[in-house]
LOGUPA-166442 format. One record per atom (N, C-alpha, C): residue in one letter; y, x, z. Coordinates in steps of 0.1 Angstrom, whole numbers, padded with zeros to 4 digits, always signed. Layout:
N
AYXZ
...
# end
This chain:
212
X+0238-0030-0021
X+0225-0037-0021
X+0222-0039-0036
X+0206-0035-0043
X+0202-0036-0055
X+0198-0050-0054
X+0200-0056-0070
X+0189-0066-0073
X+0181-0067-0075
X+0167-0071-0084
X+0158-0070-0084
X+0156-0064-0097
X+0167-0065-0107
X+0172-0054-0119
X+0171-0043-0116
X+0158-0034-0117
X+0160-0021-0108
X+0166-0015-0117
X+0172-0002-0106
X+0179+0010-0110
X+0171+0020-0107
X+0165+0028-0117
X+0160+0041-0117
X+0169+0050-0113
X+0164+0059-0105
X+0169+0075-0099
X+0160+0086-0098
X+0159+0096-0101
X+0154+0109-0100
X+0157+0112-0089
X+0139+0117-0082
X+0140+0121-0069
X+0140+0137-0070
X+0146+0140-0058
X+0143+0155-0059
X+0129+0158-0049
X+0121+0161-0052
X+0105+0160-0045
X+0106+0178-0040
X+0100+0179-0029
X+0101+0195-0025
X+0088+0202-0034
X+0079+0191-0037
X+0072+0198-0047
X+0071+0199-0060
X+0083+0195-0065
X+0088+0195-0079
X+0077+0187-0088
X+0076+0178-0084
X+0065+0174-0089
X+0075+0157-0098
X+0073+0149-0110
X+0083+0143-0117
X+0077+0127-0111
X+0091+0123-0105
X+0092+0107-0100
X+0103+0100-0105
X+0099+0085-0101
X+0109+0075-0107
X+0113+0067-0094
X+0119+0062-0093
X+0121+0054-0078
X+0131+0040-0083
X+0125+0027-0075
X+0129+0017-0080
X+0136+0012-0061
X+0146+0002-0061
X+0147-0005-0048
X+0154-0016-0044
X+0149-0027-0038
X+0153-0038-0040
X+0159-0043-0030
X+0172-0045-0024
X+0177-0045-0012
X+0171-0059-0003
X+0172-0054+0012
X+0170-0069+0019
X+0176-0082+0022
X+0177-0097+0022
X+0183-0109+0024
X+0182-0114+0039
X+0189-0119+0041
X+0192-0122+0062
X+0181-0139+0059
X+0172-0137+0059
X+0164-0149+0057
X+0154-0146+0074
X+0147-0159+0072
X+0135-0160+0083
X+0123-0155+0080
X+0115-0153+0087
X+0102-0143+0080
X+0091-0149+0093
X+0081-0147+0085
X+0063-0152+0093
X+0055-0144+0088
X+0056-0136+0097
X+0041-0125+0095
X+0035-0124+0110
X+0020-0122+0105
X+0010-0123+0116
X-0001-0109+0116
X-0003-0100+0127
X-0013-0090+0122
X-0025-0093+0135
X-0037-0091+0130
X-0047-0090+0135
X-0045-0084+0151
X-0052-0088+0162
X-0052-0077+0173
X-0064-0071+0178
X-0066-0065+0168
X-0076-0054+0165
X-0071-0038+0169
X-0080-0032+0177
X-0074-0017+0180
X-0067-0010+0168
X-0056-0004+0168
X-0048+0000+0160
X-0041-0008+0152
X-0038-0022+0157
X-0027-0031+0151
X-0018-0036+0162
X-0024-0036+0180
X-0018-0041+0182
X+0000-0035+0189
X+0002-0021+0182
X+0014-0014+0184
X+0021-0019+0179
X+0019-0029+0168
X+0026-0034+0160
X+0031-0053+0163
X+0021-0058+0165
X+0020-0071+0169
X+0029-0080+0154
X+0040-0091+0160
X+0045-0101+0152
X+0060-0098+0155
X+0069-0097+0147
X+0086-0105+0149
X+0084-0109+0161
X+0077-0122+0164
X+0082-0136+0172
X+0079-0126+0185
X+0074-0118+0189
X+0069-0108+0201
X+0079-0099+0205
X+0093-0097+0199
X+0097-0089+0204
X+0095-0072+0205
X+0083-0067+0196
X+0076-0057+0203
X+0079-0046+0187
X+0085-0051+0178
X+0083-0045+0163
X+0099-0038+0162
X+0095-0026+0158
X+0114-0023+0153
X+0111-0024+0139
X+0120-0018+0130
X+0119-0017+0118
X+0108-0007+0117
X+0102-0008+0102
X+0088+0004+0098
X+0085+0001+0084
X+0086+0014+0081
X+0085+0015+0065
X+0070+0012+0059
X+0068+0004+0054
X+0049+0004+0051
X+0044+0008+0037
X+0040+0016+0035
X+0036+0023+0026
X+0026+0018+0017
X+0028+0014+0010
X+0011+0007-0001
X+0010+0014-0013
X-0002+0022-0018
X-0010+0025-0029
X-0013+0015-0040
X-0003+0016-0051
X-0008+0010-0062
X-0013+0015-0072
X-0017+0007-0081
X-0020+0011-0094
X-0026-0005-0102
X-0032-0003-0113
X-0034-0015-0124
X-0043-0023-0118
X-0051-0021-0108
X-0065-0027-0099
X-0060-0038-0095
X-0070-0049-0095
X-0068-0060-0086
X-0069-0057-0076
X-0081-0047-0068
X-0080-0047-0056
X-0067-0042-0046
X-0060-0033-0053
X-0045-0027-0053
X-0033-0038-0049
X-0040-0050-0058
X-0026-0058-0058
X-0030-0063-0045
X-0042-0068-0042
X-0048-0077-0030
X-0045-0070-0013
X-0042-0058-0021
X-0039-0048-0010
X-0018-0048-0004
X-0017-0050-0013
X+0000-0056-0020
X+0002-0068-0013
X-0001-0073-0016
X-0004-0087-0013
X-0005-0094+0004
X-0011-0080+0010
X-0018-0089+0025
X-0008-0080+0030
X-0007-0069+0026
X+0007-0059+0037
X+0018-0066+0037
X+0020-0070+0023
X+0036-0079+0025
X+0034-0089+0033
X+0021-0102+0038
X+0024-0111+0040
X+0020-0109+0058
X+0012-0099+0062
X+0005-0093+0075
X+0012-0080+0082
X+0017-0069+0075
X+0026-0063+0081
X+0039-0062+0082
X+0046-0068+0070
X+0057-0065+0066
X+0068-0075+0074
X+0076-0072+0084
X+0081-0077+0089
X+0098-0079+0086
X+0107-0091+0088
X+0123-0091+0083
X+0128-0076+0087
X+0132-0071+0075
X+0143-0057+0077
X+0132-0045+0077
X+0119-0047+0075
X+0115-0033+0074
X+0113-0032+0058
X+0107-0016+0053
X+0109-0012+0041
X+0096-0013+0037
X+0090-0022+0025
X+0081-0016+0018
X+0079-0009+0006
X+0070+0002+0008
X+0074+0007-0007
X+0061+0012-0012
X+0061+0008-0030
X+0048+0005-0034
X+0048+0024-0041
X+0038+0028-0042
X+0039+0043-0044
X+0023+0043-0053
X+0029+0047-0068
X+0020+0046-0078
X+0022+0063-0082
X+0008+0072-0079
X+0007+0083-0084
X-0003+0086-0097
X+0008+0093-0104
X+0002+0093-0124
X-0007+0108-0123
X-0014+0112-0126
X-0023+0126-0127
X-0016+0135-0137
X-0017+0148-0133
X-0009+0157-0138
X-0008+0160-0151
X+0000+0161-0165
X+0004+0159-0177
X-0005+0148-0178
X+0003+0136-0178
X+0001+0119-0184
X+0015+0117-0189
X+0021+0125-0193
X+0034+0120-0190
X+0038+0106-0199
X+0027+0104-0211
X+0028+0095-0221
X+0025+0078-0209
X+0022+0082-0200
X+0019+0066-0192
X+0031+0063-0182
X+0038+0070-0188
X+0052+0070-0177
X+0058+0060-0177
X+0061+0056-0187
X+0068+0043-0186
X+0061+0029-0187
X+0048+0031-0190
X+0041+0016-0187
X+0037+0019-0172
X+0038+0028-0165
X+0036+0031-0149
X+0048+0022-0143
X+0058+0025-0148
X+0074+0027-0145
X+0078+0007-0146
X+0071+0004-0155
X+0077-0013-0159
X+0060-0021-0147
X+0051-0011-0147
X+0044-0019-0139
X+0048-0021-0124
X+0055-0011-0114
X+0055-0008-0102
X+0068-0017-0100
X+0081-0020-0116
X+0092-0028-0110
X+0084-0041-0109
X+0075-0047-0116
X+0071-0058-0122
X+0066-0065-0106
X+0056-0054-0100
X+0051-0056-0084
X+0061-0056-0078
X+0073-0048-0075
X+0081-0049-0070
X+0091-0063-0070
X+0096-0066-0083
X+0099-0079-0083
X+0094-0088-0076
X+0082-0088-0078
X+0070-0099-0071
X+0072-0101-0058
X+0069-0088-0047
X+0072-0086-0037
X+0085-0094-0033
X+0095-0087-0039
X+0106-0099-0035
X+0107-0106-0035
X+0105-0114-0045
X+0106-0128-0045
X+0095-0136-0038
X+0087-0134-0032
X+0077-0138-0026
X+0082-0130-0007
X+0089-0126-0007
X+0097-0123+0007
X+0109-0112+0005
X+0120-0125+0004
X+0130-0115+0002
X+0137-0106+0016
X+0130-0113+0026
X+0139-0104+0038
X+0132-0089+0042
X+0123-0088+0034
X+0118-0074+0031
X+0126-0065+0020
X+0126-0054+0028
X+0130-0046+0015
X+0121-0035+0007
X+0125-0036-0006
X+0112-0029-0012
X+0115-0021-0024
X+0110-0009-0018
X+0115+0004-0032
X+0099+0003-0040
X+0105+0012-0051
X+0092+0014-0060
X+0088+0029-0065
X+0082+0039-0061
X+0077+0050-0066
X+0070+0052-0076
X+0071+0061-0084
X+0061+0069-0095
X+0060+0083-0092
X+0051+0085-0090
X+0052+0100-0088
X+0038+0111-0095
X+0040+0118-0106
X+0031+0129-0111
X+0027+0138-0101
X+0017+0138-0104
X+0010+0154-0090
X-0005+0145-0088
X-0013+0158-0077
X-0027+0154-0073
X-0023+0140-0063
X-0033+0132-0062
X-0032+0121-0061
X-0033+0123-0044
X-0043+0127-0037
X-0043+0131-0028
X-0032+0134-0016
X-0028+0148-0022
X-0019+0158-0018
X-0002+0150-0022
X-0004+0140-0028
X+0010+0134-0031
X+0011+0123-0019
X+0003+0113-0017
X+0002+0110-0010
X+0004+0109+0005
X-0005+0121+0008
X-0004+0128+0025
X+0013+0138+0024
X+0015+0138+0016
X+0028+0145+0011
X+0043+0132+0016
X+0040+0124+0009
X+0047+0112+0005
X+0049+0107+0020
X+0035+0102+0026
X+0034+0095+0037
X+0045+0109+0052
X+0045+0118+0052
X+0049+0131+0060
X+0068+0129+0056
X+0064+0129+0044
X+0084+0129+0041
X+0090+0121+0046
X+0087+0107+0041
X+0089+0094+0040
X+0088+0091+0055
X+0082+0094+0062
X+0076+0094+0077
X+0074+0077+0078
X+0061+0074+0075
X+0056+0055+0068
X+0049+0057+0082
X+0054+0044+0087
X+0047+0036+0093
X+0035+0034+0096
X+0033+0028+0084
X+0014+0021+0081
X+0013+0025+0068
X+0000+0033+0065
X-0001+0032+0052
X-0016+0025+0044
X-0014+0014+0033
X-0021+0003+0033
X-0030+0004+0016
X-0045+0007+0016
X-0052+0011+0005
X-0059-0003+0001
X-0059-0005-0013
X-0067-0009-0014
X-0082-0007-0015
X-0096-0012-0013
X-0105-0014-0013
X-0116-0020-0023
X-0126-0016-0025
X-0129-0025-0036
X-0150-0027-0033
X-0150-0036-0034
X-0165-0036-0030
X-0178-0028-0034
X-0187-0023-0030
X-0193-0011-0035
X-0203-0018-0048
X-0205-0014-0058
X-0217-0019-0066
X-0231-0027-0063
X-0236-0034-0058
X-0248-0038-0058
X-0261-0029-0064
X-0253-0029-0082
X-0264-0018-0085
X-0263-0007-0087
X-0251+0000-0084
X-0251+0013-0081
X-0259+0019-0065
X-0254+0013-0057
X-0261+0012-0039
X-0276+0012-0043
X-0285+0002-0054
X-0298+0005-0055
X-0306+0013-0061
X-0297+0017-0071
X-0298+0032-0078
X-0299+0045-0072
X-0287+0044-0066
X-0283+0057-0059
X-0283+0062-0045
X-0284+0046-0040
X-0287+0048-0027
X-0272+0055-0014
X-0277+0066-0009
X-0266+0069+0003
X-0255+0076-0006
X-0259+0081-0021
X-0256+0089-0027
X-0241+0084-0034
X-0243+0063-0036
X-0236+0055-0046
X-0218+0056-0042
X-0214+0066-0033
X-0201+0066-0030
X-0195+0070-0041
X-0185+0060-0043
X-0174+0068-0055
X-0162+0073-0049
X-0157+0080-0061
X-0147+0090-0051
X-0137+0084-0052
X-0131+0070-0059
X-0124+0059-0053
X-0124+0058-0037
X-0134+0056-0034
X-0140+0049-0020
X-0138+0066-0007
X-0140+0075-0017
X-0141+0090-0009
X-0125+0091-0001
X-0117+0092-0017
X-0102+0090-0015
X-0092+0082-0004
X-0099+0067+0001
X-0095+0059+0007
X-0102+0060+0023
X-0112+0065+0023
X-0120+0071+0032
X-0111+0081+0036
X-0106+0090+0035
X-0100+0110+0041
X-0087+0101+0042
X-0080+0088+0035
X-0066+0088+0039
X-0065+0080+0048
X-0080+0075+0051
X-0079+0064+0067
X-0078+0072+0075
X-0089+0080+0074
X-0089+0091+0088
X-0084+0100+0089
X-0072+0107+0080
X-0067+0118+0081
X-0055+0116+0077
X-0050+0102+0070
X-0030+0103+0074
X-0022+0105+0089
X-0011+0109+0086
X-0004+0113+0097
X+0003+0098+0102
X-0001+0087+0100
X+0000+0074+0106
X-0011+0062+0103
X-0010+0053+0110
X-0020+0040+0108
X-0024+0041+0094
X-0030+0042+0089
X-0036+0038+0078
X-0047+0029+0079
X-0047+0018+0064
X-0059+0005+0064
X-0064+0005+0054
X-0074+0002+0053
X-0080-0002+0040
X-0084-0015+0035
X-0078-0022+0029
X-0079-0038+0025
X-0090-0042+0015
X-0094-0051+0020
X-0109-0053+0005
X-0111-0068+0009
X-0105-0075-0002
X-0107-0093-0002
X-0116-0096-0004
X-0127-0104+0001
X-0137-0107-0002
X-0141-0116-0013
X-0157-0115-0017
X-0158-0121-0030
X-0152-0136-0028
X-0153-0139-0040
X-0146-0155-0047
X-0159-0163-0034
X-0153-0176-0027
X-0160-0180-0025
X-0161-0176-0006
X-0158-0166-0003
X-0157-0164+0012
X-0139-0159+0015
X-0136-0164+0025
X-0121-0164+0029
X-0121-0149+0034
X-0107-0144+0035
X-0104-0136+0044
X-0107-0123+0033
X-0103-0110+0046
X-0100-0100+0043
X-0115-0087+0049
X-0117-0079+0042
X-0122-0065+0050
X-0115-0055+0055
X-0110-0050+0068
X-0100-0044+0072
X-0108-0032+0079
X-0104-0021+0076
X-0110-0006+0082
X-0100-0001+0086
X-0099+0008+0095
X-0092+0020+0100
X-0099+0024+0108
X-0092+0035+0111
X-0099+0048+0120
X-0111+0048+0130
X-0105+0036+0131
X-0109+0030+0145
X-0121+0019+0144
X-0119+0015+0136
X-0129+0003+0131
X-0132-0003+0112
X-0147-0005+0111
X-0145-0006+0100
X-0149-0018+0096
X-0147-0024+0085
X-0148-0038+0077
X-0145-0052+0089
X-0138-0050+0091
X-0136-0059+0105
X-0128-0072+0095
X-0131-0086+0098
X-0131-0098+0090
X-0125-0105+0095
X-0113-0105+0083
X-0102-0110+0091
X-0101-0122+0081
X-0097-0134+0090
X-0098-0144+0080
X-0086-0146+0080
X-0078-0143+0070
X-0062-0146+0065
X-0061-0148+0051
# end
């Protein structure tokens, strides 16, 4: 069992594509997580239900607040005692100079993570390649559970400018991985300062308001 001192390893990826992997072993502690019962959550339910086995949950990071808020609600809404989370930060193809401020950012969250619930366990990924294709890649190998995006609110004045057009391909990206991962996938979006709760999408349903 690792500490929270991670240990770097070199993964061997089938697409040869260059990663760093961090991981932080689990603690026999008590755990309180609660998930929405909204179509496509309730397979999952709570611990206290009896109905959960272990499941790897998968979260998309990067430097974004919205990222972290996304971090943030998986650990404290899906992430149940003894399952794996793992935070998976993909760098764009020759960056290799952001490797290691990639690399100290993902232990830094990962730290976090634990210490804020240690009866989770939680690895940390870096992985170079198309961001897309690494992902639907990642989620297939890894065979994740749930996999958990962050969100981020649309422009005000881009939407009046641009109209049906103002979609960014942030928002395009998070869109094709709700409806086309090979498991539950969500999209997380905290609402502005000032209103409680969460915006929750999936496949199934979109911006559904969850006050947690």
């Amino acid at each position: 069992m690792q500490g929270s001192g991670s240990l770097l390893k070199q993964l061997s990826v089938k697409e040869a594509w260059k990663s760093t992997s961090s991981r932080w072993g689990g603690k026999d502690r008590g755990c309180e997580a609660s998930l929405s019962q909204m179509e496509g959550f309730a397979m999952y339910g709570n611990e206290d239900s009896g109905m959960v086995g272990k499941k790897r949950v998968m979260v998309l990071v990067d430097h974004t607040s919205h990222s972290k808020h996304a971090m943030m609600w998986a650990l404290t809404h899906v992430a149940n005692k003894g399952d794996l989370l793992t935070l998976l930060l993909v760098l764009p193809p020759h960056r290799g100079s952001q490797s290691s401020c990639s690399t100290y950012l993902v232990n830094h969250l990962g730290s976090l993570c634990k210490d804020c619930k240690p009866e989770v366990e939680v690895e940390a990924l870096v992985i170079q390649g198309p961001k897309l294709a690494t992902v639907m890649s990642q989620v297939k190998k890894l065979e994740v559970s749930i996999l958990v995006l962050g969100q981020k609110k649309p422009s005000p004045l881009l939407s009046c400018l641009c109209g049906n057009n103002s979609i960014s391909s942030s928002e395009e990206f998070a869109e094709y991985c709700i409806n086309n991962a090979e498991c539950l996938a969500i999209g997380v979006r905290k609402r502005s300062q000032g209103n409680n709760g969460y915006l929750i999408s999936t496949r199934w349903q979109k911006n559904f308001w969850l006050l947690a």
